[in-house]
Each structure stands twice: as structure tokens, then as C-alpha cells.
C-alpha positions as CSV (number, residue, x, y, z in Angstrom):
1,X,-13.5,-8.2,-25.6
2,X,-12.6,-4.7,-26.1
3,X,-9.4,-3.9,-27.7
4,X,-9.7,-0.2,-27.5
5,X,-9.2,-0.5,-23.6
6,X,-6.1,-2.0,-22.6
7,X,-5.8,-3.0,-18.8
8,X,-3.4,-2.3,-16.2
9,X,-1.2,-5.1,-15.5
10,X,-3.1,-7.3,-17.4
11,X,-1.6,-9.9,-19.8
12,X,-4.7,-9.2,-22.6
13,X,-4.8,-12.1,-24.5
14,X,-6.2,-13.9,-21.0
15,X,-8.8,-11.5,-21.3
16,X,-10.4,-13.7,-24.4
17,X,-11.3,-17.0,-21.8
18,X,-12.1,-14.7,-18.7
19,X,-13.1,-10.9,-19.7
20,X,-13.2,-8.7,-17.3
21,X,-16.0,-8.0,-15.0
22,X,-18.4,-4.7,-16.5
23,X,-19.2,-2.7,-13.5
24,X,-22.4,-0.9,-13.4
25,X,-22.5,0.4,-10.0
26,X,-21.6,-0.2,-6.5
27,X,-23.2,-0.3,-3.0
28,X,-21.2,-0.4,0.4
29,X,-19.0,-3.3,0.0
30,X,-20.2,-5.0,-3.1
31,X,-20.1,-4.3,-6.8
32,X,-22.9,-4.5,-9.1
33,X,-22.1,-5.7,-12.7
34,X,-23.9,-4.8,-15.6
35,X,-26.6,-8.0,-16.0
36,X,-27.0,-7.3,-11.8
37,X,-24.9,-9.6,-10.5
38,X,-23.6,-8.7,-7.4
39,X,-19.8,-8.9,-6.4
40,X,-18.1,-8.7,-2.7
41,X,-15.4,-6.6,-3.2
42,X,-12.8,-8.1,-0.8
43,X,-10.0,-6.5,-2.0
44,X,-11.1,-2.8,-2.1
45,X,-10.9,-2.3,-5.4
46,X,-6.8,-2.4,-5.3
47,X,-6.5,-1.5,-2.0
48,X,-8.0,2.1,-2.4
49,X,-11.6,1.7,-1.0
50,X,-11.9,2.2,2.9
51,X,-16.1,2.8,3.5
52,X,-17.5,1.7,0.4
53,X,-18.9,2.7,-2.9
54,X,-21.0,5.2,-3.1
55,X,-20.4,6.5,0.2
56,X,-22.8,8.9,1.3
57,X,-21.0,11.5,3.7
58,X,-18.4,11.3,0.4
59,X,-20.8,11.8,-1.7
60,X,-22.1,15.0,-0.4
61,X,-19.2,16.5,0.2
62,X,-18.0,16.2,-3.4
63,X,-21.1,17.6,-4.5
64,X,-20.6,20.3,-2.6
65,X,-17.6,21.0,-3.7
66,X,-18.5,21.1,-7.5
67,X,-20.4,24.4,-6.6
68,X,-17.0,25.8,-5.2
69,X,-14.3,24.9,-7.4
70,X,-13.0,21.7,-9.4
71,X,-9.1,22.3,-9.8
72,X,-7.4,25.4,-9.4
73,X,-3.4,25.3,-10.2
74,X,-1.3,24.8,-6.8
75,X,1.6,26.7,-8.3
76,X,0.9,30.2,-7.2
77,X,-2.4,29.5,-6.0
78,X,-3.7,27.3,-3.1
79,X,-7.8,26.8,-1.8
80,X,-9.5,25.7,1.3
81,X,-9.3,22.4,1.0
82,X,-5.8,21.4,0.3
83,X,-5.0,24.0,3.2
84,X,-7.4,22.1,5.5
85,X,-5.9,18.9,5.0
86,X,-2.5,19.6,4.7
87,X,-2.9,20.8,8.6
88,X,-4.8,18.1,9.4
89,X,-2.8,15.5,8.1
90,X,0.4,17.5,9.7
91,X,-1.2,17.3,13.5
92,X,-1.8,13.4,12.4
93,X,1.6,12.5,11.4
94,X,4.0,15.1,13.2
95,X,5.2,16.1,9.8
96,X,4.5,19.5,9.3
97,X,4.9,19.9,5.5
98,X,2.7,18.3,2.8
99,X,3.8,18.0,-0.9
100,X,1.0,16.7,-3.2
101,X,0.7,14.0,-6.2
102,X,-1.4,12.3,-8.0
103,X,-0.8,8.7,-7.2
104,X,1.2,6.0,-5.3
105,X,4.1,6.3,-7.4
106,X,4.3,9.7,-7.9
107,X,4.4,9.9,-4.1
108,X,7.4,8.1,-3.9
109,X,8.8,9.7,-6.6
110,X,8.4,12.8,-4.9
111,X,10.0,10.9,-1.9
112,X,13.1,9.7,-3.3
113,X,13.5,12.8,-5.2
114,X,13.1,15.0,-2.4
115,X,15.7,13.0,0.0
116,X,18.4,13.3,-2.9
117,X,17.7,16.7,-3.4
118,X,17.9,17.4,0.6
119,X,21.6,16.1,0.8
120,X,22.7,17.7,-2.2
121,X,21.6,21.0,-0.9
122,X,23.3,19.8,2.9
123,X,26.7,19.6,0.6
124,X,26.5,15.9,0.5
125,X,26.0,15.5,-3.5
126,X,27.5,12.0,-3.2
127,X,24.7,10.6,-0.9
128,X,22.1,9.1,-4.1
129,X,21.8,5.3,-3.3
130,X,18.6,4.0,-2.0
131,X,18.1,1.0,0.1
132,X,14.8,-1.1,0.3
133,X,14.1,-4.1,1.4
134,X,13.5,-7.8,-0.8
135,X,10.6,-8.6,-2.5
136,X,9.5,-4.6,-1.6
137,X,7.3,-3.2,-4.3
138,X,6.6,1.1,-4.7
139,X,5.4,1.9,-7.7
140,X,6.4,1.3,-11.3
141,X,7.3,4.4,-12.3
142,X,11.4,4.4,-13.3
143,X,12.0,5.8,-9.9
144,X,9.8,3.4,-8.0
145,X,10.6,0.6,-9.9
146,X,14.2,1.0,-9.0
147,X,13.6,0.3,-5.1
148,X,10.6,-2.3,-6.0
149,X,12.2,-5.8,-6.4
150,X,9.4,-8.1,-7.8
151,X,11.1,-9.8,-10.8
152,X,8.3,-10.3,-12.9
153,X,7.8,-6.2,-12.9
154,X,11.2,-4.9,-12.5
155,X,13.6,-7.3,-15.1
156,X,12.1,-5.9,-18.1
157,X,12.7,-2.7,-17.2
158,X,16.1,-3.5,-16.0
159,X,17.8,-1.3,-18.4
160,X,16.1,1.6,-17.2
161,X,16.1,1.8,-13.7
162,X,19.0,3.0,-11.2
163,X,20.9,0.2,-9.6
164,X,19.7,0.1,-5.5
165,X,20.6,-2.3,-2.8
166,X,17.6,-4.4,-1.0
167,X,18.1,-5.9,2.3
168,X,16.7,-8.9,4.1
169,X,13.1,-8.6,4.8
170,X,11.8,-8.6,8.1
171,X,9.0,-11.1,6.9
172,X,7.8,-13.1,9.9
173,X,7.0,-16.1,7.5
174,X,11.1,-16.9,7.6
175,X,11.2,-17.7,11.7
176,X,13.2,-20.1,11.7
177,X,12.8,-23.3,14.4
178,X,12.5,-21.1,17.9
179,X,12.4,-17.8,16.5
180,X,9.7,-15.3,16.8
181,X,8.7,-12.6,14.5
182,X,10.9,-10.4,16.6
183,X,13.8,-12.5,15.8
184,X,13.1,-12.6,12.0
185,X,12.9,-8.1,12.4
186,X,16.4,-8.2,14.1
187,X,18.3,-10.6,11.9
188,X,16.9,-8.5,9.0
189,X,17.5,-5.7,10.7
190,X,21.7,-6.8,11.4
191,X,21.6,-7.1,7.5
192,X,20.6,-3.4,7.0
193,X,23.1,-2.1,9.7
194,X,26.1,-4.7,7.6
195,X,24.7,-2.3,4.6
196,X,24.7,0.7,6.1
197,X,28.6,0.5,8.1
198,X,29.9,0.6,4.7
199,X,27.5,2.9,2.2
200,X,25.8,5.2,4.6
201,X,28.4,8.2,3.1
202,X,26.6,6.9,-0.3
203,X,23.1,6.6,0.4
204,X,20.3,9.0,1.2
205,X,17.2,6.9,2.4
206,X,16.2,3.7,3.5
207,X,12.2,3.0,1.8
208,X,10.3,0.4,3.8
209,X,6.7,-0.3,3.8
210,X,5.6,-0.3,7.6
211,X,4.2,-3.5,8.8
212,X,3.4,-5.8,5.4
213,X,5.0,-5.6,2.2
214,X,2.2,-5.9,0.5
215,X,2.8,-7.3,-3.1
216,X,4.8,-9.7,-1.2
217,X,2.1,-11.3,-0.5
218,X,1.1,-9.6,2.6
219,X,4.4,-10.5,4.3
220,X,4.2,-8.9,7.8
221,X,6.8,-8.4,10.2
222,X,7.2,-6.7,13.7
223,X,7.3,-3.1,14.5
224,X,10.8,-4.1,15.7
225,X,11.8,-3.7,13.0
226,X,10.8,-0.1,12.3
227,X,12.7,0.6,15.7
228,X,15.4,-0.5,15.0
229,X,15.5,0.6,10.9
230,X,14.8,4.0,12.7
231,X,17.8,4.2,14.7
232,X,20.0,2.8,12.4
233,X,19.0,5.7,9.8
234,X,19.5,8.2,12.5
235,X,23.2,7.0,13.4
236,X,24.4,6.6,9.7
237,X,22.5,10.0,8.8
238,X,20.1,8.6,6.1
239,X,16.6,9.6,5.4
240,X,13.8,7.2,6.6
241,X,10.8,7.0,3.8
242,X,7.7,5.1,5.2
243,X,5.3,3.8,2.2
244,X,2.6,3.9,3.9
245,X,0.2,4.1,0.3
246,X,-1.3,0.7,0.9
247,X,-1.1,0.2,4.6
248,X,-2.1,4.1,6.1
249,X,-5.6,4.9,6.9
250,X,-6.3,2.5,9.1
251,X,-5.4,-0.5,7.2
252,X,-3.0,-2.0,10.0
253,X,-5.4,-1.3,12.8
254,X,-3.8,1.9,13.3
255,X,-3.7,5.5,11.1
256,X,-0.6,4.9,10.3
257,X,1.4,2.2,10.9
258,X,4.3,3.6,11.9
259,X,2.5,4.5,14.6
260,X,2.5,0.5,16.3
261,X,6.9,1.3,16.4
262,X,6.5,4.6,18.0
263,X,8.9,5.8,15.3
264,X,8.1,9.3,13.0
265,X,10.0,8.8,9.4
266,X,11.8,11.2,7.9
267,X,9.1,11.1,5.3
268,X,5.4,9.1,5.0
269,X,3.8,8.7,1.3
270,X,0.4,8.2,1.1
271,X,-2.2,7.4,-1.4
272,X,-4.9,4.9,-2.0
273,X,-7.2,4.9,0.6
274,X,-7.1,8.8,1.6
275,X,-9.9,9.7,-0.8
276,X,-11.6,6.6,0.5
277,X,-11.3,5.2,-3.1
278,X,-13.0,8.2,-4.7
279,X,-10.1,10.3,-6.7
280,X,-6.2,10.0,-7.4
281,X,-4.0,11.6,-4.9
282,X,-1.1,11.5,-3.2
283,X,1.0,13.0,-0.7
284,X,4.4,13.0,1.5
285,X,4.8,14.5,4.5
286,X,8.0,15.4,5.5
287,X,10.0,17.1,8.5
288,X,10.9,21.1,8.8
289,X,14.4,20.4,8.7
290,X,13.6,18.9,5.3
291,X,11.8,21.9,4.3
292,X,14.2,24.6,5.5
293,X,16.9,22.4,3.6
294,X,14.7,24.1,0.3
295,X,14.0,27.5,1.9
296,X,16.1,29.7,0.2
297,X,15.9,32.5,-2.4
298,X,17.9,30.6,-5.2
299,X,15.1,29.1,-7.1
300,X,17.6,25.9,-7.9
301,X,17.7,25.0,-4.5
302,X,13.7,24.9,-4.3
303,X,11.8,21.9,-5.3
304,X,11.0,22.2,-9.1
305,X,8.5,19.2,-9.1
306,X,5.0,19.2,-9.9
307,X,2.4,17.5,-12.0
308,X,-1.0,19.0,-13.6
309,X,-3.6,18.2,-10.8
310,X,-1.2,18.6,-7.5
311,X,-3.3,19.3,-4.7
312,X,-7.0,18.8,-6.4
313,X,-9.9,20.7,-4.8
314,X,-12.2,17.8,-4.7
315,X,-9.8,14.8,-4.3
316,X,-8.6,17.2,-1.1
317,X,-12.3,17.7,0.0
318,X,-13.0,13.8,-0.6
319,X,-9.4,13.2,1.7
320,X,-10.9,15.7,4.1
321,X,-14.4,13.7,4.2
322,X,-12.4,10.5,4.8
323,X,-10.7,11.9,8.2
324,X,-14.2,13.0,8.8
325,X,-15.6,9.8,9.1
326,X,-12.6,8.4,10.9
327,X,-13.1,10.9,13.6
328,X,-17.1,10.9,14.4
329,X,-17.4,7.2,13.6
330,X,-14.8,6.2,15.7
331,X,-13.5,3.5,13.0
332,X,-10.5,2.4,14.7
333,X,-12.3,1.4,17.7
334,X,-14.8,-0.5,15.6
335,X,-12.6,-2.0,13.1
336,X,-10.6,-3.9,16.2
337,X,-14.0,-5.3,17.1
338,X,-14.9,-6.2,13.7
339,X,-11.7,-7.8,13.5
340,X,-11.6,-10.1,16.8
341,X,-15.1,-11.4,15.3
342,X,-13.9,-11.8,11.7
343,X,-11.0,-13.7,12.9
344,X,-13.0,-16.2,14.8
345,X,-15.2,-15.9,11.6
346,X,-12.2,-17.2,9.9
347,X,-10.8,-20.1,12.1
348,X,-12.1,-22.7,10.1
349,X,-10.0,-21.3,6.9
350,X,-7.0,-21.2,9.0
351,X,-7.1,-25.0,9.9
352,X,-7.4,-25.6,6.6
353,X,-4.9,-28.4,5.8
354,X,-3.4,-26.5,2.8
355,X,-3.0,-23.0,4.6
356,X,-0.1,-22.0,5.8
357,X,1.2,-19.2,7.4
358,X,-2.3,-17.6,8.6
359,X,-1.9,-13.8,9.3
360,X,-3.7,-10.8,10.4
361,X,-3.0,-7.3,10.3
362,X,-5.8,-4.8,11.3
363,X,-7.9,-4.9,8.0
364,X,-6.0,-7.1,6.6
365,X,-6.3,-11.4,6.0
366,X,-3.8,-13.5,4.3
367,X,-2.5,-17.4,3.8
368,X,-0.4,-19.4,1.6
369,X,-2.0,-22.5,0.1
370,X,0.7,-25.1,0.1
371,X,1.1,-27.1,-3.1
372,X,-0.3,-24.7,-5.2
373,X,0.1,-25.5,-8.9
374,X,1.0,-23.4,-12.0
375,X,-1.9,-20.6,-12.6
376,X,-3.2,-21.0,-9.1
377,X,-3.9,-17.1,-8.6
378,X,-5.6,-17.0,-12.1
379,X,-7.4,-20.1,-11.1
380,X,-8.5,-19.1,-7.8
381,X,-9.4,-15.8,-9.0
382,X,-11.8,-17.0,-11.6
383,X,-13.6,-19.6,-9.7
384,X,-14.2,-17.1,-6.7
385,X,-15.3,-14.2,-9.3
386,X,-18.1,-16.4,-10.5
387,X,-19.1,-17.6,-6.6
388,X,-19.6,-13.6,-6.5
389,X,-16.5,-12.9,-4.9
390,X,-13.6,-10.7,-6.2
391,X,-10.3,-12.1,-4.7
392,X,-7.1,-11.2,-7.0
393,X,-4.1,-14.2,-5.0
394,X,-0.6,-12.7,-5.1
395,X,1.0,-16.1,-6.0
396,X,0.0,-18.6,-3.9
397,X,-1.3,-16.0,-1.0
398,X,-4.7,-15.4,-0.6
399,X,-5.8,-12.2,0.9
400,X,-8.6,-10.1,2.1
401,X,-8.0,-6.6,2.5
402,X,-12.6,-5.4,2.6
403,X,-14.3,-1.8,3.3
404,X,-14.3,-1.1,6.6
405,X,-18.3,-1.9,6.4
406,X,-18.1,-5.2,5.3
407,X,-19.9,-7.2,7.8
408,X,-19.8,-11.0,9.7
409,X,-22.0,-12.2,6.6
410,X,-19.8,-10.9,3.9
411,X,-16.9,-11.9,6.0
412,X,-19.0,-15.6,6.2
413,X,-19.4,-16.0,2.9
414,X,-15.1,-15.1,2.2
415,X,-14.4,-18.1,4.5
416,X,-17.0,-20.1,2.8
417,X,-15.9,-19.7,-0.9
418,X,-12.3,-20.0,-0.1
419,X,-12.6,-23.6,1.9
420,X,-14.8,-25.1,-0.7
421,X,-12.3,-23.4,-3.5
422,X,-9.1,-25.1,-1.5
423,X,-10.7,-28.0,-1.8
424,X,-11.8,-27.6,-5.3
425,X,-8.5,-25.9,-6.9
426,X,-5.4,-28.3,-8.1
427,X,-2.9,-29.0,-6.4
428,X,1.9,-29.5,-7.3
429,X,3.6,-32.1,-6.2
430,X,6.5,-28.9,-5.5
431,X,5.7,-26.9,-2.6
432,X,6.3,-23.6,-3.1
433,X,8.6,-21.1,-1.8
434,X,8.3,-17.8,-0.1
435,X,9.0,-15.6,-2.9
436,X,7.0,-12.1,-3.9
437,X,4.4,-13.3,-7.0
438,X,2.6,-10.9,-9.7
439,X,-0.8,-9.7,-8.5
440,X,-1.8,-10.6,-11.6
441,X,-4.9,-13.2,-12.1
């Protein structure tokens, strides 16, 4: 094992019974390590990898752009492609002004700064509390961190971070007897309204991620929910943010998942898969009365944020590739297809006797396995890595979030490795709870 190279969130000592897999290349949906194994990448290499690696409309349009420029400073300078996109992703969204990062977390940084910022420039100075929603997880930067509630992430940092409020999730996986999913959005939704009557003069935004809180182990809930978060925000004058860094791009079965609510946020933060999985970037979209709230010839009332490689040439021209291929592939279109096959693809997994709480998203599987026992992720993980399969279980829910090429044979082989590895992993006598788990093998 390598000490030099220490891994993100990665206990390292585990790294001396399971190293970690040496990548060598890669080829649509599949990883290729360095003795030529090969390696189904079913979880998009962390969510970031929409039409796999080494993609080659991507490909050639990053070459390309190495013979133009490579990064230019977006302070006092701009380019092509940064202008291109941030119009393209403005007609997309219906947010007309584009603020660049480098990351997820710096995007909702940028976010949560930018909301504070707005009220104290509106006179209302006293309006800095932010309200997300249990088990919610943005980032781990001090910011991010402090409206992400996964214990085993946030509690050492605890002295840190700014105290923030989280409300009932919206999780459909808490219907009760005779409730639907819609139920579970407007209960959760009462509890955020109960918030808001009394801390609305307080509080500037609300942070949600649309559709499935994803290090929650991929707890979805209805776009009920966003309906109602979004009117709720509107009558208590607090900023909507939609983290939409794991779930945008297609990832829900629509670009954006706000989308499925008919709702437009205040602000959208997106990351991950808008370079396809090529470069770091980020982004947040936000409204004009937003940006007029900055407009102003008193350089302390403008947004003095910024980091090194805001806005880089080629991670703009890979974004820029990405809507590209959306657009003359029709991806949308075919991912619902691929999806209705995939599920029936899948049925036998989801009769499983230990799964519970099948679900589907667009793009994205998950179950619980009931009775898990202690290490079960770690467990699972290492028994599908070496059936050639790279699965990283959030707990005890299993996921698949592939490429958009994967295909009914990679999908196949998922459902195949998983049944035999239900029936081969341990099993608690304690049946576990619904509780957001380290994505941590």
C-alpha cells in the first residue's frame, strides 16, 4: 500500500486487507485495472460519470480546446466557452446568472454564501440560519458540513460548523400503514412550515436535494414535496437552494429534477456529472433579483468570492460537450427506455427475500438488505469488486447509479452478482433502521 497517497474518505488502515483498485484505463462503462481486469463501474465513479470513460465526442472537444486556451483568470477576463455555457445553462434552468466553482461543495458554499449576502444587502442582516432537511448531506467543507447531518461526517467537526435546523425528510421509505409517498412529502413538509411560522425573520434559505437525498441512502420522496417547500419559502420570504450536484443531468430521468415539481429555486448548484466526469466544476444559477441585489457601485456590496480555476476553459468546453450529447442523442428519451428494460432486468433482485424498500429514480437503483450485519457495506463491497463489479453500499442500501451507456448485459450481470452476494453475505439478528450510513466501504 501506498502511504504517500492518502484517500478520500477512506479509513487507511482498511487499505492493508483490501487495497484499492489501480486503474489503468477505462472504456464506456467499465474500468480497466492495471493486470487487465475489467471492472463495471456502477456507480459512476462517485456519481460524476454520465457517458463513460473515454468518451469520444469529449474527448475531441477537449483536445480541441488545448490548441485554444487552458485557463484564463475569470476575474477581469472571460472566454468562449464559459460564455457559451453560462447561456445555455441559463435558457435550461430559467436562472439567468451563473457563478462558477470548482466542486460540489464549493457550489454550495457559493450558495449559502450568496443567499446570506442577498438579505444583508435587502437590509435584513438578521436573516443567517439555514434549514435542511435530516440525514441531508452537501458537502464537507465548514459551510456544507453545517447543513449536511450524517453523524459519522459532521460530529467530529462539530466544533466548527454553524448551528442549522434540519427538518423531517420527505423520505418515502417512512409511509406509514396507508400512506403514500405523497403523504410522507406533506407531513414533512407541515414540519418545515412548524419551522418556518417561528424563524423565517431568522433564516435565509431552505437547502434540499430534489428528489433523493442521496448519502441517505438514496432516500426518494415525491415532487410534492418540492411544491410545497416552494411555496412555503415564497410566503415566509426565504431563499430556496436546490442541490442538484448529484441528481442534475439527467440523473432523475429529467435535467433537472426540479423540473418533475414544476418549481424554479431561488438557486440550483451543480456539479458532478456536468463535465460528464471529465474535470472539476461547479456552478449556481441564481435569479436577476438575486443579482441586482449585488449590482451596485460599492464594491462591498458585490460578491467577493472566487477560487483559482473559476470558470475553466476546458472543464466549460467538456460541460458544453455534455449538453451536446444530451441534445443530438436524445438521452432523455433513451434513458426512460433503458430504464423500463433495466427494471424488469431487475425484478428478480427486487423479490429478493432480504430487499426492502426497492426504488427507482430515472438512473438511479437502490434497496435495503434487511438484517444486514456489522461491516456489511465493506463486505458487500469487497465481494462484488472481485466478481468485477464496483458497488460502494451506503449502509445497508445498495445502489446503482451506471453511465448512461451501460447496457441490458451490464445491467444483467448487477442483478446477478447482487442475488448470489445476498445470499452469500452475513446476516444480524437486529434489523436495521432507516438512518443515513457512511459511503464508506
Amino acid at each position: 500500500m501506498n502511504t504517500h497517497l492518502w484517500h478520500p474518505c477512506t479509513q487507511m488502515q482498511h487499505l492493508e486487507s483490501l487495497p484499492p483498485l489501480k486503474i489503468a484505463r477505462g472504456e464506456g462503462a467499465w474500468l480497466i485495472d492495471t493486470e487487465g481486469r475489467r471492472h463495471l463501474d456502477a456507480i459512476s465513479s462517485w456519481w460524476v460519470n454520465l457517458f463513460g470513460h473515454c468518451n469520444p465526442r469529449i474527448n475531441a472537444a477537449l483536445i480541441d480546446q488545448l490548441g485554444q486556451i487552458e485557463h484564463v483568470m475569470l476575474a477581469g477576463c472571460s472566454h468562449t466557452p464559459v460564455l457559451e455555457l453560462s447561456e445555455r445553462l441559463a435558457r435550461l434552468t430559467g436562472l439567468d446568472h451563473a457563478f462558477y466553482g470548482s466542486d460540489g461543495a464549493s457550489a454550495v458554499e457559493i450558495a449559502l454564501k450568496m443567499s446570506f449576502h442577498t438579505w444583508k444587502n435587502a437590509g435584513r442582516p438578521q436573516k443567517t440560519g439555514f434549514v435542511s432537511l435530516k440525514n441531508s448531506y452537501h458537502g464537507e467543507t465548514l459551510g456544507a458540513l453545517s447543513v449536511t447531518d450524517v453523524a459519522i461526517f459532521r460530529d467530529t467537526y462539530a466544533p466548527l460548523l454553524r448551528h442549522t435546523h434540519q427538518v423531517a425528510s420527505p423520505d418515502a421509505r417512512q409511509a406509514q400503514a396507508g400512506e403514500t409517498a405523497v403523504d410522507v412529502a406533506r407531513r414533512a413538509a407541515a414540519d418545515l412550515e412548524a419551522w418556518l411560522q417561528h424563524n423565517a425573520d431568522t433564516t435565509a434559505a431552505l437547502i434540499v436535494e430534489p428528489l433523493v437525498q442521496c448519502a441517505a441512502g438514496m432516500a426518494m420522496h415525491d415532487p410534492e414535496y418540492l411544491r410545497l417547500a416552494r411555496t412555503l419559502c415564497d410566503r415566509y420570504a426565504v431563499h430556496l437552494i436546490a442541490d442538484e450536484i448529484a441528481v442534475g443531468f439527467g440523473r432523475t430521468g429529467t435535467l433537472f429534477a426540479c423540473e418533475q415539481a414544476g418549481i424554479r429555486p431561488d438557486f440550483i448548484c451543480l456539479s458532478k456529472g456536468i463535465t460528464g466526469g471529465y474535470l472539476p466544476l461547479a456552478c449556481v444559477l441564481t435569479t436577476d433579483a438575486v443579482y441586482d441585489g449585488f449590482y451596485n457601485a460599492d464594491v462591498r456590496l458585490g460578491f467577493l468570492h472566487s477560487h483559482s480555476y473559476t470558470g475553466n476553459p476546458l472543464a466549460c468546453r467538456a460541460a458544453l460537450a455534455v449538453l451536446d450529447i444530451f441534445e443530438a442523442e436524445e438521452v432523455l428519451a433513451q434513458n426512460r427506455v433503458k430504464a423500463a428494460a433495466f427494471n424488469r432486468l431487475l425484478e428478480p433482485l427486487r423479490q429478493h427475500p432480504r430487499v426492502r424498500h426497492f426504488r427507482n429514480k430515472g438512473m438511479i437503483w437502490a434497496f435495503d438488505v434487511a438484517d444486514a450485519a456489522p461491516g456489511f457495506a465493506r463486505d458487500f463491497h469487497s465481494k462484488a469488486r472481485a466478481s468485477g463489479v464496483l458497488l460502494r453500499p451506503i449502509g445497508n442500501t445498495v445502489y446503482f447509479m451506471p453511465p448512461y451507456v451501460v447496457g441490458e448485459a451490464e445491467i444483467a450481470l448487477l442483478a446477478e452478482t447482487c442475488l448470489n452476494l445476498l445470499d452469500q453475505t452475513s446476516k444480524s439478528a437486529a434489523v436495521p433502521v432507516i438512518t443515513a450510513a457512511p459511503a464508506v466501504p
